[in-house]
C-alpha positions as CSV (number, residue, x, y, z in Angstrom):
1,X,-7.1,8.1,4.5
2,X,-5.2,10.4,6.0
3,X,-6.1,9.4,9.8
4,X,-5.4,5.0,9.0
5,X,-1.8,6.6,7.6
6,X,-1.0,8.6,11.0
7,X,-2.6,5.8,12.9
8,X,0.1,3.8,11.1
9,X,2.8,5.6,11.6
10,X,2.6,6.3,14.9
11,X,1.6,2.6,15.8
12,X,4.4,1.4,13.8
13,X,7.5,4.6,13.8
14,X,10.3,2.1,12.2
15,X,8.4,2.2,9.1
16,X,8.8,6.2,8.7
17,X,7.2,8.9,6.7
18,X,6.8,7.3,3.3
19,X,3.9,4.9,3.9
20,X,0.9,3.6,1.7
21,X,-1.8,1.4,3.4
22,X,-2.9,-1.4,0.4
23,X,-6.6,-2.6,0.5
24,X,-7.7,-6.2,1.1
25,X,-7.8,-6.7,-2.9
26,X,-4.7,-5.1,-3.8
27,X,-3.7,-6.2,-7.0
28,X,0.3,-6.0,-5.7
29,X,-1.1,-8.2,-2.7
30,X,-1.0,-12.5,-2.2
31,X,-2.5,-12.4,1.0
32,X,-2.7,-9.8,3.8
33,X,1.2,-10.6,4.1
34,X,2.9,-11.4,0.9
35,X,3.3,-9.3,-2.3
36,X,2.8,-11.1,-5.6
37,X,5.9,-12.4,-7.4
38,X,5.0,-9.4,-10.2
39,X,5.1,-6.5,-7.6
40,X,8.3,-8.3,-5.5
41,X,10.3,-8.1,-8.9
42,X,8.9,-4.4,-9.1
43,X,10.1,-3.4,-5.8
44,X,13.4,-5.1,-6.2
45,X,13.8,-2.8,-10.0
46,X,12.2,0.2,-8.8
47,X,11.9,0.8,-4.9
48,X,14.9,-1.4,-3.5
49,X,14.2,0.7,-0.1
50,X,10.2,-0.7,0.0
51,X,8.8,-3.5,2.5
52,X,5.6,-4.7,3.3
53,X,4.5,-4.6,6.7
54,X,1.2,-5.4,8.8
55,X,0.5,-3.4,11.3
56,X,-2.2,-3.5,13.6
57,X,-3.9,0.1,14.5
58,X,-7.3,1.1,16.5
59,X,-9.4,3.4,14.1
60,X,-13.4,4.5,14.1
61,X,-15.2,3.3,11.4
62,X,-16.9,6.6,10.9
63,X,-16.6,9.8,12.6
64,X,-17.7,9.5,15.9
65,X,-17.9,5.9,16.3
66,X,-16.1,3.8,19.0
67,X,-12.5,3.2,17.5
68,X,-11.7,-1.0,17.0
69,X,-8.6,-2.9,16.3
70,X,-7.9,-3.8,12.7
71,X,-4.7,-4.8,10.8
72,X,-3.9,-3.3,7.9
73,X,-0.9,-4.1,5.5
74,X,1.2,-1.4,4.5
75,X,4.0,-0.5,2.1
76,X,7.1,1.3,3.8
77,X,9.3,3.2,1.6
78,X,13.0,4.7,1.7
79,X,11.8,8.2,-0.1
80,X,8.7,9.7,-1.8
81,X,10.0,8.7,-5.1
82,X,9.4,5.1,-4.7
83,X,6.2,5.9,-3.0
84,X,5.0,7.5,-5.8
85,X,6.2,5.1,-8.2
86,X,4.5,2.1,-6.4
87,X,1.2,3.8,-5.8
88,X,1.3,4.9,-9.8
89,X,1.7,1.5,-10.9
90,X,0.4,-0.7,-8.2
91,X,-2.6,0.9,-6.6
92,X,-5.0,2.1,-9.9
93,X,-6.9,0.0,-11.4
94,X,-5.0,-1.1,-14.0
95,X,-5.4,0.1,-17.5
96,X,-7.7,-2.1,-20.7
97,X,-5.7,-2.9,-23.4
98,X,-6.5,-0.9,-26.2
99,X,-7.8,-3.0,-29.3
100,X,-5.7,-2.0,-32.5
101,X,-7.9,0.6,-34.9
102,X,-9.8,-1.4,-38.0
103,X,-7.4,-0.7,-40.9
């Protein structure tokens, strides 16, 4: 993870230090370039400095391998706190509802 996020940043320098690169089936994803309505709302509440971005970077599939283009969509933020905020709501699988206990 660590290599796609340096890839990013240095294909990419405008979108800073404070990155997160979303997979294909993120649920804060409608497509490779739009957030859903849901994590739009939560970005303009919670992480007014955070933009989605695609960015197109070469990387290996596996060590040693011959590196290949491949786009990737990423999350850009202002600071670490709205980083961490996103990834904690946006990138975990997201929680069962509990069923009330039996009275």
């Amino acid at each position: 993870m660590i290599d796609i996020v340096k890839a990013v940043q240095g294909a990419d320098p405008s979108l800073g230090t404070y990155v997160v690169v979303l997979r294909g089936d993120s649920r804060a994803l409608d497509g490779p370039e739009r957030l859903t309505a849901d994590a739009q709302a939560w970005i303009g509440q919670n992480a007014p400095g955070g933009r989605l971005a695609r960015v197109t970077v070469r990387l290996a599939p596996y060590p040693g391998a011959e590196p290949t283009e491949r786009s990737v969509s990423v999350m850009a933020f202002g600071n670490a706190r709205e980083l961490a905020a996103f990834a904690t709501t946006w990138t975990g699988d997201p929680l069962p509802e509990e069923d009330p206990e039996p009275a």
